[in-house]
N, C-alpha and C positions, 0 to 999 in steps of 0.2 A: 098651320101655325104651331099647333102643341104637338103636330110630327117632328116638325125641325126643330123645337125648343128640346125636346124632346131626345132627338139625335146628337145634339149638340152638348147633352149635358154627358150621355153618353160616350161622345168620344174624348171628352172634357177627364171623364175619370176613367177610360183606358187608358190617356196618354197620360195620364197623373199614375197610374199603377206601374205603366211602363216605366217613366223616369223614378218611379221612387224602387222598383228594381236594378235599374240600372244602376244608382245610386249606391244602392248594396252592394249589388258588384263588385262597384267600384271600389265600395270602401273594405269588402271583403277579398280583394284579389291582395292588395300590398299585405293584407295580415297573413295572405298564405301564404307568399312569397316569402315573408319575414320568417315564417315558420319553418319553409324548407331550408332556408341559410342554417336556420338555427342546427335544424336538425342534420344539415352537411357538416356545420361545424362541429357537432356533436362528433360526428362520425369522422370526422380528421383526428378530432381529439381522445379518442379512442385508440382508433389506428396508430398514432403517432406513441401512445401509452403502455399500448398491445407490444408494439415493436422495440419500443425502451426497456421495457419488463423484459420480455426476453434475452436481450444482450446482456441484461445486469446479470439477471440469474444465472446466463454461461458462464461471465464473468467472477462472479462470485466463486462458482463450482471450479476454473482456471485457477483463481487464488488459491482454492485448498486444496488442488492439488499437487502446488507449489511447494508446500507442507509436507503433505504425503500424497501419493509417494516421492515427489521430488525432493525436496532437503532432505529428507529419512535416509532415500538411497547416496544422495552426494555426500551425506556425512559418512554414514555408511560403509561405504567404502574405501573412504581416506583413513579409518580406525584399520589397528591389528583384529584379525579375524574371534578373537577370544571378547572383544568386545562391541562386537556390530548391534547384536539383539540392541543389547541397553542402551546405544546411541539411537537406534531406528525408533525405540521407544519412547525414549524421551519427545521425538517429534511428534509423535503416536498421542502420548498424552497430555501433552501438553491443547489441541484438538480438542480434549473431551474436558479439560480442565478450564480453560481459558472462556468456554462457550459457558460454563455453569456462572463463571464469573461476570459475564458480560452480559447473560441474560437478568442476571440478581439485579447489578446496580452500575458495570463498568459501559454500559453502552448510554445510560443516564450524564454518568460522571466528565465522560467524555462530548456528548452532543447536546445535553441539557442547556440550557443559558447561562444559568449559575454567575460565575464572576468571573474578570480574566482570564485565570489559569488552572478553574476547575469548574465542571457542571454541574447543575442543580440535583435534585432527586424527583425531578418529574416524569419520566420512563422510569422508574423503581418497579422491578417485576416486570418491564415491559409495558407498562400499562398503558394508553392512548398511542402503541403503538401498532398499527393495523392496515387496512389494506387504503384508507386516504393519504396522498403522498403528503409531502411534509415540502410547503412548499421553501423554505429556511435552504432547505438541501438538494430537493430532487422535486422538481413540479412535478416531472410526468411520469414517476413509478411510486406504488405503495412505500410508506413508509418502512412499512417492514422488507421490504426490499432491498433499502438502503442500508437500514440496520443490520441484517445478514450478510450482506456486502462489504460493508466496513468490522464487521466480524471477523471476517478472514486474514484480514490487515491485523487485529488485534493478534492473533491465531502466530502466525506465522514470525511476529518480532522477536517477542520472547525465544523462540525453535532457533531462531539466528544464534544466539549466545551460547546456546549448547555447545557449537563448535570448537569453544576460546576452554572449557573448563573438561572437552571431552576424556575419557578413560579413568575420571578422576573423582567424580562425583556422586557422592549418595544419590540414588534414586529420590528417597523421601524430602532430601535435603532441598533438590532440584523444584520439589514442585513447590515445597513451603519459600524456597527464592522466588521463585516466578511468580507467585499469589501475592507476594509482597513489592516484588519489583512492577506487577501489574498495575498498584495503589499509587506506588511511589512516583512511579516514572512515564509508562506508557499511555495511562488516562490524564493525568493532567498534559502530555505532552499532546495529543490526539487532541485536545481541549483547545490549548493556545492556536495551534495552526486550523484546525480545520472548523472548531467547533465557534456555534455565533457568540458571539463578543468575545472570543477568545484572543488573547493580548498580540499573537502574531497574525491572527488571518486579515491576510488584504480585501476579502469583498463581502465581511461579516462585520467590519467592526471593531477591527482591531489596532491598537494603538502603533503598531509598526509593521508592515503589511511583507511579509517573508512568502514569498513563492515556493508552494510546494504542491506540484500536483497530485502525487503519489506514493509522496512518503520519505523525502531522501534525511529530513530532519526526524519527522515523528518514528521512521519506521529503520534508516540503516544507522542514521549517525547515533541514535540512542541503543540499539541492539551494539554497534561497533564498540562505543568506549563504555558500554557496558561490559562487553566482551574482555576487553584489556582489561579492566577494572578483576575481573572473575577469575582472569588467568594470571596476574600478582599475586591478588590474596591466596589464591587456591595453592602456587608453589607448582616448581616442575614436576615433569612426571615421572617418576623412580626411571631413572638410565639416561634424562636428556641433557644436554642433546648429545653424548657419548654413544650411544646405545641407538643402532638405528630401527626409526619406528616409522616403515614405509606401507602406504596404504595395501590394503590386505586384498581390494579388488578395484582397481581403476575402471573394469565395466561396466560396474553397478554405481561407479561414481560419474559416471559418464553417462548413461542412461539419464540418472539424474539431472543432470545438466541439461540436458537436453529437454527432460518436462519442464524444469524451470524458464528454458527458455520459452519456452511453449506458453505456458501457465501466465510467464509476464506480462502477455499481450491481456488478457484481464486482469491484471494487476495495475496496469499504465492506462491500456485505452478504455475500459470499463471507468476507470476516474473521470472521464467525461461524463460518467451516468446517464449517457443516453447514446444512441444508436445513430450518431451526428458526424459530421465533418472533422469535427474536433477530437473526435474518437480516431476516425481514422489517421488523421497526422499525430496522434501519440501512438495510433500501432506502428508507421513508418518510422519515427523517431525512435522508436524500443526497438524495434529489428537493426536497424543501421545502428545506433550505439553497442549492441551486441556482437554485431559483427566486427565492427572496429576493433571494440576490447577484444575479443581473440587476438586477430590481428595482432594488434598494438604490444600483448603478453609476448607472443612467439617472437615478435622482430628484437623486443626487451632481450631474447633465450638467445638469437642468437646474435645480436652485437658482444654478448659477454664472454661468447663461443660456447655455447651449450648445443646443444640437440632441441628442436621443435619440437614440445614433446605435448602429449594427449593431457597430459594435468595441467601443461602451461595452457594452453588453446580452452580449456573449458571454465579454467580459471578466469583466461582474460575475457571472455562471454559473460560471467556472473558479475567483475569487475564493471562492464560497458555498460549491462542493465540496472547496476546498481547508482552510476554515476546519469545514466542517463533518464531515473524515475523521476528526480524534480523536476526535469526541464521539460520535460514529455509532451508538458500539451501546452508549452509555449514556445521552442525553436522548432525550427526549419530544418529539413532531411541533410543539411551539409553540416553545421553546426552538431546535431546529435552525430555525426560521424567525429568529428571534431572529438566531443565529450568522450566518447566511447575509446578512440586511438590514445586520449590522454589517460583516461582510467586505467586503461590496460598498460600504458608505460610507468605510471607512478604507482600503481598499487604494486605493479610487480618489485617497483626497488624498495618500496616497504615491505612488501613477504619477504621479499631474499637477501637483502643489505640491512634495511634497519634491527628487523627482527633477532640477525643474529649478532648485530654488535652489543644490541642492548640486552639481548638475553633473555625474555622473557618468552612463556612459554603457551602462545597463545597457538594451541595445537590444530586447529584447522581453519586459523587464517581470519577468523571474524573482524578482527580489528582492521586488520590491512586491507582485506576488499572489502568490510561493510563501513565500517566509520570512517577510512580514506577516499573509499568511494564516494561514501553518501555526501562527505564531506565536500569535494572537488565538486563533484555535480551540481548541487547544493549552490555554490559560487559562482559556478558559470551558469548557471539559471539568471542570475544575476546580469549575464554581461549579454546573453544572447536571447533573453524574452522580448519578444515583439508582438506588440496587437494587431499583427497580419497575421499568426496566429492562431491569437486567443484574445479578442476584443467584448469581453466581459466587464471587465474592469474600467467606468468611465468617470472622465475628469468633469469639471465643476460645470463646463458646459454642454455636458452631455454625450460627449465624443470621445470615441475610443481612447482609454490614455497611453501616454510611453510607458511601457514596462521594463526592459531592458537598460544596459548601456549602448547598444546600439539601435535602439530608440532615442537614445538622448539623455537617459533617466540614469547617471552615471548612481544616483544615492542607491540604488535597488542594490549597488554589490555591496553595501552598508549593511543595507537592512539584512541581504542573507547571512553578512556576516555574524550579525547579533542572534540572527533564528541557529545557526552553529552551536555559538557559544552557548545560550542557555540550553540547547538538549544535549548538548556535552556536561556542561556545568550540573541538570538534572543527572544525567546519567549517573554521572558519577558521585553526589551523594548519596541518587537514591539507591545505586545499585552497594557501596559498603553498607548504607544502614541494612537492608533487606540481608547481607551477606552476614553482617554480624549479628543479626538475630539468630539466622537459620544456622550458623556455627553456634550458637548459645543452644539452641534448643535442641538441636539433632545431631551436629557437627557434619560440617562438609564434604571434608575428605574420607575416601577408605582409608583403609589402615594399610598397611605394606603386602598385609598377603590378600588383602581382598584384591585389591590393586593387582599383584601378580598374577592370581585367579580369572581375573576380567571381570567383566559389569556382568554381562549373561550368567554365569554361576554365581556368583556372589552377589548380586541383587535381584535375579531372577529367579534362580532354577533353572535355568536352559542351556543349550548352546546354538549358535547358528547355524553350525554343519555337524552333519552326523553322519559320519565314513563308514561308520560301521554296519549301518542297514540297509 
């Protein structure tokens, strides 16, 4: 009897040991299941971060070398040969000027929150900004990623307007315009379209929602009629247009061209900030708009009876990429052909018809392919964005919204038309105020013999070739 009581208590608490392991088990297998998820999804989320990071970074490194050596050489070589150094330069430091300014306080001014049309001073120095992404802008790469990123953008606007004032301009004049034009014009424009609560960005906050992927209001249409703005006040250039002033090396301007085209594909499809779908139909969109603008310049050369000539063809490439950086990473591969054919046919009758009715002497073209470019592009963002696309942007019920006119959304060619206006309307006060200081304080132009001399000896010391060694 106290055998089997005995036995019985026994296997009373084996099978009470066994179920209360089992129990554990139990209740420890979903925690480690739950744990492996976590830690897959760690490791997507990495991977997916690893792989953004890197595209930004080529990207970026594409941007500046859009700068230089791309605009250096395409300016470069559109100048008489007495004045290449000082225009390549001007690209050069502008580079190491523009990054001092935007690490102080222009990368704050421009992406801070601050108020509509200007950023707070919370990045002053850079500060909180580091290797946690910023989710506002870019979830899945370091903050300072994005900030180096949109560096290059800042980098490279200002280097546009050299074109419009080229052979003509003090060195020192140059940079105290651009430090000032930087305040005036390009950080609060950077601020309304891109920056959060900025008065034009559509998915921050902003009170009129202006489509710009990459820049065709912040970065051509305000460099373009700054340009015009530069090349008025500044006065022709002694002998024009009498006196002919033909580029001094069309292969180093062509070379050029050819980085640019290059370099754009991180200029456009880097603006998706990540290594996405979306990246890649703004690369297809910037290669077919480029192609077009060629295209489009040459057939412009010859209905007039001209010759197809190597300046038209890389002209109407700059043209197609400049009309086609707003729309970039919202039309369709037909549409950006579309933009590209029209860039290259109307910038060209602004270079070659308007330019020379009206007289002014905007000596390599800034105005005509970058503010009629940015400008046109700009508009038809307006008529051809579609959230087949780019389906970011969503309406009150959660669902993709129309973006375009052919979405439905005929007001969007309103709103681009308003994001136009006011980075023209900036441009051009801020770009006289900035002009008549820098005339007060340094004075703008050479004088007649520096002028005759070239930029290289009279504001360098140098020359760009030297026959004699």
């Amino acid at each position: 009897m106290t055998s089997n009581l005995t036995g019985r208590i026994a296997f009373l608490l084996t099978s009470g040991s066994a179920l209360l392991q089992a129990q554990q088990a139990a209740a420890q297998a979903p925690q480690g299941t739950d744990a492996k998820i976590a830690a897959l999804e760690a490791a997507v989320k990495s991977a997916q971060s690893a792989g953004d990071n890197a595209w930004m970074l080529v990207s970026a490194a594409l941007v500046l070398m859009m700068t230089g050596p791309g605009l250096a050489l395409f300016y470069g070589g559109l100048v008489r040969k007495k004045n290449i150094l000082g225009t390549m330069m001007q690209s050069f430091v502008l580079m190491a000027l523009v990054t001092v300014l935007w690490a102080i306080c222009g990368y704050s001014l421009a992406f801070g929150e601050g108020s509509f049309f200007l950023g707070d001073l919370r990045y002053l120095f850079l500060q909180n900004v580091g290797a946690a992404p910023n989710a506002d802008y870019a979830g899945t790469i370091p903050h300072q990623t994005f900030m180096v990123y949109q560096l290059m953008f800042a980098i490279i606007t200002p280097a546009l307007i050299t074109g419009a004032y080229a052979e003509r301009m003090r060195f020192s004049a140059m940079m105290l315009f651009t430090t000032l034009w930087m305040f005036l014009v390009y950080f609060p424009m950077a601020h309304m379209v891109w920056g959060k609560g900025g008065f034009l960005n559509a998915y921050l906050g902003g009170k009129i929602p202006c489509f710009d992927f990459a820049g065709g209001t912040v970065v051509h249409i305000t460099s373009g009629v700054s340009a015009l703005v530069c090349a008025i006040y500044m006065g022709k250039r002694a002998g024009y247009p009498s006196d002919q002033m033909k580029p001094h090396s069309l292969t180093l301007s062509f070379v050029g061209a050819c980085l640019l085209w290059v370099g754009w594909f991180g200029f456009n499809a880097g603006s998706a900030l990540g290594a996405s779908a979306l990246a890649t139909s703004a690369f297809v969109a910037t290669h077919f708009g480029a192609a077009a603008g060629a295209l489009g310049w040459m057939l412009a050369e010859r209905i007039q009876g001209h010759k197809m000539s190597a300046l038209g063809g890389i002209s109407g490439a700059v043209a197609g990429l400049v009309a086609i950086t707003p729309a970039s990473g919202f039309v369709k591969p037909f549409p950006a052909l579309f933009i590209g054919l029209a860039a290259g046919l109307v910038c060209y009758t602004i270079v070659v018809k308007v330019k020379q009715k009206f007289g002014y002497d905007d000596s390599l073209d800034a105005f005509g392919v970058h503010g009629i470019g940015g400008t046109l592009g700009a508009l038809l963002t307006g008529v051809f964005a579609t959230s087949a696309v780019n389906d970011a942007l969503k309406n009150a019920a959660g669902q993709p919204a129309a973006l375009g006119l052919i979405d439905g959304n005929g007001m969007q060619v309103v709103n681009q038309l308003i994001g136009c206006a006011i980075a023209a309307g900036l441009a051009i006060v801020g770009s006289l105020i900035a002009l008549k200081i820098s005339d007060a304080v340094l004075g703008v132009r050479l004088d007649s013999k520096e002028e005759q001399t070239g930029l290289d000896v009279s504001m360098h010391g140098e020359e760009g070739y030297n026959f004699e060694s």
